[in-house]
Every structure is written in C-alpha cells, then in structure tokens.
PAPAKE-954684 format. One record per residue (C-alpha): residue number from 1; residue in three letters; x, y, z. Coordinates in steps of 0.05 Angstrom, whole numbers. Layout:
% residues N
NUM; ALA; X; Y; Z
...
This chain:
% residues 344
1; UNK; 0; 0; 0
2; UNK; 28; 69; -16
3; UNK; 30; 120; 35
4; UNK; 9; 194; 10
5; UNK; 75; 238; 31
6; UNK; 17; 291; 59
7; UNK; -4; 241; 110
8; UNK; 58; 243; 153
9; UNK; 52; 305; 175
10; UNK; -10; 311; 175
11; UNK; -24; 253; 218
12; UNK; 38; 275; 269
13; UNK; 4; 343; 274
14; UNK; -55; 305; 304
15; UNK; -27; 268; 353
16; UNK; 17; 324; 375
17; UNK; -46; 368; 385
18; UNK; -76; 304; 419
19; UNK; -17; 300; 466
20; UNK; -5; 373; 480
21; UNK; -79; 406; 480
22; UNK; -109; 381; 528
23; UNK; -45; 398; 574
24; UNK; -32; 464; 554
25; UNK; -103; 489; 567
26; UNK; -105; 456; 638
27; UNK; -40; 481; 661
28; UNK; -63; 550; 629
29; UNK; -128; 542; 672
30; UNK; -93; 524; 732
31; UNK; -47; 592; 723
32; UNK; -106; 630; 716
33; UNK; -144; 596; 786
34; UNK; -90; 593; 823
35; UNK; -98; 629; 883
36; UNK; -38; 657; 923
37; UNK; -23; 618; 995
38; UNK; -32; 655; 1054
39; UNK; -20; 657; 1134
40; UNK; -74; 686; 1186
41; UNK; -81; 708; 1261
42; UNK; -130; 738; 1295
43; UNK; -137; 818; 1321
44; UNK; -149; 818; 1383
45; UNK; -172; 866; 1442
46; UNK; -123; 877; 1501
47; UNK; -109; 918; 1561
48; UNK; -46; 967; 1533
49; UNK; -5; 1006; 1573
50; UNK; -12; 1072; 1553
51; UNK; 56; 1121; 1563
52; UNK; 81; 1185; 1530
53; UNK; 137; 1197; 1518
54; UNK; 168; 1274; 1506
55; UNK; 241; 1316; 1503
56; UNK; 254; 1371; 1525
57; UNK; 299; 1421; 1553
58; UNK; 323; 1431; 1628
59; UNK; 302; 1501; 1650
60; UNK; 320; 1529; 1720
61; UNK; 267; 1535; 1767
62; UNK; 278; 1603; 1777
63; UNK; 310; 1664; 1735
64; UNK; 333; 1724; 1761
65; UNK; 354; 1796; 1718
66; UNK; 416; 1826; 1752
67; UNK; 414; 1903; 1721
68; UNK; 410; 1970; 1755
69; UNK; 351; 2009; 1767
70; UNK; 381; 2063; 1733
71; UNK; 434; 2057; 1674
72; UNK; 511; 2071; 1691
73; UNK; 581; 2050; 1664
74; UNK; 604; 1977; 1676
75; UNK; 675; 1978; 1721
76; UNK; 677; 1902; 1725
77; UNK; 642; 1835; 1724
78; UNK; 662; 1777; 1768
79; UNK; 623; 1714; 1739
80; UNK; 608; 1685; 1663
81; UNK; 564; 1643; 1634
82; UNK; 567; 1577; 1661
83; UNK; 593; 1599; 1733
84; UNK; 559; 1572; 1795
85; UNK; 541; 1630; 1855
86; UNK; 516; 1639; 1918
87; UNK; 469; 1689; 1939
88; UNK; 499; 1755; 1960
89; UNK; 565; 1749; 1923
90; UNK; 580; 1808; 1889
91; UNK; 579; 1794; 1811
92; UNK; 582; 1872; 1778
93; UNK; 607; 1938; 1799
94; UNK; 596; 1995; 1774
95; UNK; 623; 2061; 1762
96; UNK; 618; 2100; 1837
97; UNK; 620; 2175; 1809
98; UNK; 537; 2182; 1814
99; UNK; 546; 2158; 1888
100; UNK; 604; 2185; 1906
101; UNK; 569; 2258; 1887
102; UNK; 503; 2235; 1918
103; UNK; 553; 2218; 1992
104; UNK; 581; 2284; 1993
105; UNK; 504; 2313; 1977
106; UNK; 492; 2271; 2037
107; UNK; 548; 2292; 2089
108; UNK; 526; 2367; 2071
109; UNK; 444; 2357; 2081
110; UNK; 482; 2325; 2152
111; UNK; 517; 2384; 2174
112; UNK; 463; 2426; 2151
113; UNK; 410; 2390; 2202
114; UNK; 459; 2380; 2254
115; UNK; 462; 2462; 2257
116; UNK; 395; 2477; 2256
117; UNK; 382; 2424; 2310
118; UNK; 428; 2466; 2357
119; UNK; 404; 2531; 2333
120; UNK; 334; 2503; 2357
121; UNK; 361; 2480; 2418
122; UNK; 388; 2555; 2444
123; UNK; 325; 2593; 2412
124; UNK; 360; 2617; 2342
125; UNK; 327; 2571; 2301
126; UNK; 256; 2540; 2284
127; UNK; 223; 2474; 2291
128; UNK; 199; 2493; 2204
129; UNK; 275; 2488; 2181
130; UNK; 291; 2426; 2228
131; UNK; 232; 2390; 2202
132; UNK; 244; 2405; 2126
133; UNK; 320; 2391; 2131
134; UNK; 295; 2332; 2160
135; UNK; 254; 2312; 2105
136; UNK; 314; 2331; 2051
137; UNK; 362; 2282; 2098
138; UNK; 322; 2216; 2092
139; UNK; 308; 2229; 2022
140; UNK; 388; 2240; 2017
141; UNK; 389; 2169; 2048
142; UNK; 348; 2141; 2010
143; UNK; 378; 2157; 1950
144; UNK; 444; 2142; 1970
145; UNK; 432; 2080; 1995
146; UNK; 384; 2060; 1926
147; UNK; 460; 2079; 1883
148; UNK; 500; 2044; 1928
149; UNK; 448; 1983; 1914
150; UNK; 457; 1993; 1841
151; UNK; 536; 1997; 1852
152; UNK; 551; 1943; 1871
153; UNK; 500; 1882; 1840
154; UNK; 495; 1820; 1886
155; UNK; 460; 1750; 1867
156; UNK; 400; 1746; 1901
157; UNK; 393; 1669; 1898
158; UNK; 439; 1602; 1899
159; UNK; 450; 1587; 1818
160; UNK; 488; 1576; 1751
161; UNK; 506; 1645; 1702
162; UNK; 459; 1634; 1637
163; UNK; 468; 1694; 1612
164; UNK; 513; 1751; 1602
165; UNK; 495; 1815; 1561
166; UNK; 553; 1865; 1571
167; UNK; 627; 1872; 1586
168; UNK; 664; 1919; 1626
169; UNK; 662; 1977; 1600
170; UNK; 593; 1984; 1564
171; UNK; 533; 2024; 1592
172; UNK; 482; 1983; 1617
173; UNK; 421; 1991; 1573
174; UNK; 353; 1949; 1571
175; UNK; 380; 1880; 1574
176; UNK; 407; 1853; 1648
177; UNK; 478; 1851; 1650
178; UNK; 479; 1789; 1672
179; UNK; 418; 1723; 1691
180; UNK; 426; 1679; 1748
181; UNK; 384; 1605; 1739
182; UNK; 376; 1580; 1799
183; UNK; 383; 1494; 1803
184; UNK; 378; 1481; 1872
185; UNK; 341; 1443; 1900
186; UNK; 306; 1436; 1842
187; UNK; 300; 1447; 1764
188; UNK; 244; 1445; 1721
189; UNK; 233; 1412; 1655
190; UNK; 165; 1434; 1609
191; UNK; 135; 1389; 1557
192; UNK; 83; 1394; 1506
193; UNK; 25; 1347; 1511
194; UNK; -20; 1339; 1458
195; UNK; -86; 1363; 1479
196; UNK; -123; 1296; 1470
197; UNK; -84; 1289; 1531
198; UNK; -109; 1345; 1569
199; UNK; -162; 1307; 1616
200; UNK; -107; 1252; 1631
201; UNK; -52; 1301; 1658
202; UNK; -54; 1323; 1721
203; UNK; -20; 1365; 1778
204; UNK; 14; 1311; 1821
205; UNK; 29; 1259; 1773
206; UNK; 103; 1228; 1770
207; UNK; 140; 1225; 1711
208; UNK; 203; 1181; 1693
209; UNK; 253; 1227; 1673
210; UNK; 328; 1213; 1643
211; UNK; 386; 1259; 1614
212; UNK; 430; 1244; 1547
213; UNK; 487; 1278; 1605
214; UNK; 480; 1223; 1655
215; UNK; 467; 1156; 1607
216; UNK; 445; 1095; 1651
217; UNK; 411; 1138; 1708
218; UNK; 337; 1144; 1722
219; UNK; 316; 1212; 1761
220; UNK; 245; 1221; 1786
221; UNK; 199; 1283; 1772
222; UNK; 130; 1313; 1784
223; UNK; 84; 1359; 1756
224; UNK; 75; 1417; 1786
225; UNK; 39; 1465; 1738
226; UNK; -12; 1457; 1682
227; UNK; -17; 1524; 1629
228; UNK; -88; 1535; 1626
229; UNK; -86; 1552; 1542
230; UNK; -75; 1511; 1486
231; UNK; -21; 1534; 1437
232; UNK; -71; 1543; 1373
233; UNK; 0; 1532; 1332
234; UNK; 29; 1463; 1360
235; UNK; -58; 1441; 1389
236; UNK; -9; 1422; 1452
237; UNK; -4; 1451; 1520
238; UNK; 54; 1456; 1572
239; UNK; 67; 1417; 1639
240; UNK; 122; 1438; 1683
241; UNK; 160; 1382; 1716
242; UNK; 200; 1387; 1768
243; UNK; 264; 1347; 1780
244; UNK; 291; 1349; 1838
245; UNK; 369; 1371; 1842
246; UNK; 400; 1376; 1912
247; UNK; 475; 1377; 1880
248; UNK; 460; 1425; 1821
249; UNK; 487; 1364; 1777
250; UNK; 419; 1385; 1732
251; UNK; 442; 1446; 1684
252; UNK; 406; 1489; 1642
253; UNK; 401; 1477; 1575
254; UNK; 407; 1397; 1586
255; UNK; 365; 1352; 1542
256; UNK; 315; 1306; 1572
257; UNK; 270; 1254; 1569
258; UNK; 212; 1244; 1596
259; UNK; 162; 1195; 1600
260; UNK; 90; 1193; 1631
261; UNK; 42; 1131; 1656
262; UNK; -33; 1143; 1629
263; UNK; -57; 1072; 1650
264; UNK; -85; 1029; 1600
265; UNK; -131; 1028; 1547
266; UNK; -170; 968; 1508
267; UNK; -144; 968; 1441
268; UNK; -141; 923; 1385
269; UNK; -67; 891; 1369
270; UNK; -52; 848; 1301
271; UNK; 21; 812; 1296
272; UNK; 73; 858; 1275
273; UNK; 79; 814; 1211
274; UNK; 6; 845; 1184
275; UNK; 27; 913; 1178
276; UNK; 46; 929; 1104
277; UNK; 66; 997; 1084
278; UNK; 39; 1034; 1024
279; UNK; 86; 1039; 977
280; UNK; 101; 1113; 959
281; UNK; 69; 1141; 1014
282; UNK; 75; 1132; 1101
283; UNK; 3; 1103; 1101
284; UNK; -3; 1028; 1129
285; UNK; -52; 969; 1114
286; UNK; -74; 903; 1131
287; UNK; -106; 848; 1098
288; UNK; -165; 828; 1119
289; UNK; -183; 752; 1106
290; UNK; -265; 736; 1092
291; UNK; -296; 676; 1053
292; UNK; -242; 660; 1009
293; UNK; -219; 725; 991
294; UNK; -184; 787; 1020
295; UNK; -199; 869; 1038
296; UNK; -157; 929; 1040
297; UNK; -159; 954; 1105
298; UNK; -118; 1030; 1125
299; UNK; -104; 1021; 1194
300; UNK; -74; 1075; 1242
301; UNK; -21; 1051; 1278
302; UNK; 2; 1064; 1354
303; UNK; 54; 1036; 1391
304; UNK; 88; 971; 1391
305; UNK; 86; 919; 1449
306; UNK; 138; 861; 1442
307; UNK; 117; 826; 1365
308; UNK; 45; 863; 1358
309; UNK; 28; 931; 1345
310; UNK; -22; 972; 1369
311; UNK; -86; 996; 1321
312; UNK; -128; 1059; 1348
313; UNK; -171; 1043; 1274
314; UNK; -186; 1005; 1219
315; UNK; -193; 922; 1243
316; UNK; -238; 910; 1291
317; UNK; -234; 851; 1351
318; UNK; -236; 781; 1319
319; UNK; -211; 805; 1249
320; UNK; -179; 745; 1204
321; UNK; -114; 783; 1190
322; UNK; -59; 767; 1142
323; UNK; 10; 753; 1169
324; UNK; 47; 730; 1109
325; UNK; 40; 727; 1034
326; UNK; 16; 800; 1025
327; UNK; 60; 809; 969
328; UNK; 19; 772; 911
329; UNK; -46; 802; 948
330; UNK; -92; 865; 922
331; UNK; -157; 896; 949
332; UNK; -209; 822; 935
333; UNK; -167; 777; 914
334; UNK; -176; 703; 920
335; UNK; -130; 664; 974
336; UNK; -117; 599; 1005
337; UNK; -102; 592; 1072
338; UNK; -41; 561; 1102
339; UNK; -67; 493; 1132
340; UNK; -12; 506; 1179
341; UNK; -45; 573; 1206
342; UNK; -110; 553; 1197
343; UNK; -105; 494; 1246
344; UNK; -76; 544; 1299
C-alpha cells in the first residue's frame, strides 16, 4: 500500500495536538485559578499600657535679671556664663561717680541738720527748718543708699550664670547685665502634651525622667503646673516638671526625656507581621481575610508591644488578618489559607 507523503505530517500534527492540548489548556487554567497561599491570626482586644513619651529642655526653676535700676558704666564683672554663685556674692560693679556725688550731697544735708538742731536748741532757730531739713536728709538716704544698691549688683539666689549681656566697659542699657538660673534644690523641665491628653494630665502625677548627660541613670519628677491655654499653633499645652536637684548636677540647657504613665486602654493589636506599608506614601494596611478572599484595610497605627502593634482604627476585635504572603495580594483577591495557620 502506498503512503500519501501529505499524510505524515499531517497525521503527526494530530497526535501532537492530541498529546499537547489538552495539557496546555489545563495548566493555562490552573495559572489562571490559582490562588496565592496565605497565613492568618487573629486581632485581638487587650489591656495596653498607655505612656508618652516627650524631650525637652532643662530650665532652671527660677531666673533672676541682675541690672541696675538706673543705667551707669560697667567697672567690672566677676562671673560668666556657666559659673555657679551663691546668693549675696558680688557679681558687677559699677562706676561709683553718681554715688560718690550723691555721699558728699549727703554729708552736707548732715551738717546742715545738725546746725539747725542746735540753733533750735538755744532759741535761734525753728522747729519749720529742722523739720524740712529733715525731710531733705532721709530722702538724701534714700537715695544714696538705692545707688549704692545699684553699685555694687549682688546674686539674690543660689544658681548657675545663663546669661551675660555686657562687658566691662559698656553702659548698661535694657538687657540685664547678667541672669542667674537658679538649680537648687530643684529644676524644672516643660513638655508639650498633645491636647487629646489634656483630661489625663494632672497636677501631682510622676514622671520618669532621664538625661542624654548622665546615660544609665533614672531621676524622678512631678508635675507641678498645668498652662491653662492651648497653643492654637502646635494644638499642645505645657506641663512643668519638676526634678529634683540637691547637688545642682541638673544644668540648664540639658536635654531630657521624659516619660508619663496614662494607664491602660482596650485596644485592638494584630502581629507585627500584618502591617504592610503603602508603597510611595507613610500610610499602612492590613489584609483582611473573609470567605475565600481578602480586603484592604488603612489602619492607624500606635505603639508597639513586644511582636504586635497597636491599632487605634481600621480592624476590629476578631478580624482574620494576614500575616504573610501579602505580596501577591490586592484589594479582593482570592486566597488559600495556610493549613498550617489555619489549624492554629
């Protein structure tokens, strides 16, 4: 029998389209259904510790201008920035002309009183010129004495130098020549709490407080004042802490720490391993596993605790959450749990 040369290939044609159809279109099917493998927990509610933390700057609990009442010539200045003092040392002087003129002023209204004292006394004088030089002397004091205050300038507390303004020489002008902090026994550190806050802070309260200048050590505070007004800029409001200081190791000008216990608060917390970032952006999402398939879910985050994270919105207690396999995952698609997770 003679075999057509057409029917060769013809007939190989078929049986490769027998052999490979059928193949092709299921492993082309199976592409298409396949649906991407997934893990799963479950949100949860639970009792978190709620804490703020803030920084902030060391302030001293008191500040004090040292400036004349009236302005005069700088002679010398004792003390810089920096410097500790105690109260009464002498820290400026100034020039003495004014008061020396004002002492001789003095010494003259003196003698003049002193004479018409003893003129009164033997009947040559009257009681009208004793009683107004009188009245010219202790003014003469008073004056003399206010100068000599403004002399010689003296700290009027225990304290560190923060500022200095002039040098010797200059004429003292509206700024204080120099500003004494004082640290002892006690310094004061103010942070801004947001006012969501505001009805959870309260006068009293301790605070954990530690210093970048003293690494390893834990120092106690309280707070002690409350500003009644909101900054409409930063929504936040200041608490003053104080910290106590006994050895003036605390400076001005220190950065700190500090850290406040608001109790706890039911919230919902997924396994760190469910938070995806958006790409592009700072916004975060979970997966939210129901009937086969998955939802997009924008989630605010809050803080972490251990391997979870804390939610204040977007899953709700007893959410089926996706831990692992986000990466093949959009907003509905299809998935197959991980019989490993799913027995759990």
């Amino acid at each position: 029998m003679k075999i057509s040369r057409y029917a060769v290939p013809a007939a190989a044609a078929a049986i490769l389209a027998a052999c490979s159809g059928p193949k092709e279109e299921t492993a082309a099917a199976a592409d298409h259904d396949e649906a991407a493998i997934v893990d799963i927990d479950i949100a949860h509610t639970r009792a978190v510790p709620e804490r703020r933390s803030y920084t902030a700057n060391v302030e001293a609990d008191n500040i004090n201008n040292i400036a004349p009442a009236v302005a005069n010539r700088i002679r010398s200045i004792s003390v810089d920035v920096g410097d500790h003092v105690s109260r009464g040392q002498v820290l400026v002087t100034l020039d003495p002309a004014t008061a020396d003129q004002q002492r001789i002023s003095l010494e003259n209204t003196e003698l003049e009183y002193n004479r018409a004292v003893e003129l009164l006394r033997i009947g040559a004088g009257t009681q009208r010129a004793v009683d107004q030089l009188k009245a010219q002397l202790d003014a003469a004091r008073a004056q003399y004495r206010n100068t000599l205050d403004n002399t010689v300038l003296r700290s009027p507390v225990s304290g560190v130098v923060t500022a200095r303004n002039y040098d010797p020489g200059d004429m003292t002008g509206q700024l204080p020549v120099l500003t004494v902090g004082q640290v002892t026994p006690a310094v004061k550190v103010v942070i801004n709490v947001n006012e969501n806050d505001l009805s959870r802070i309260a006068r009293g309260m301790d605070v954990d407080i530690t210093f970048d200048a003293f690494p390893g050590e834990n120092f106690s505070g309280r707070i002690t004042r409350i500003q009644p007004a909101v900054d409409v800029a930063s929504r936040t409001f200041a608490a003053e802490v104080k910290v106590a200081n006994p050895h003036g190791r605390i400076l001005p000008g220190m950065f700190a720490r500090a850290e406040i216990d608001l109790g706890s608060n039911e919230r919902v917390v997924v396994p760190d391993r469910a938070i995806v970032k958006q790409s592009g952006s700072a916004g975060k999402y979970v997966y939210v596993y129901r009937g086969g398939s998955v939802d997009y879910r924008k989630v605010e985050v809050g803080q972490r605790i251990d391997d979870s994270y804390e939610l204040l919105s977007g899953i709700n207690d007893g959410d089926t959450v996706v831990t692992a396999g986000q990466s093949r995952l959009a907003d509905g698609a299809t998935v197959t749990i991980n019989p490993k997770t799913a027995e759990r």
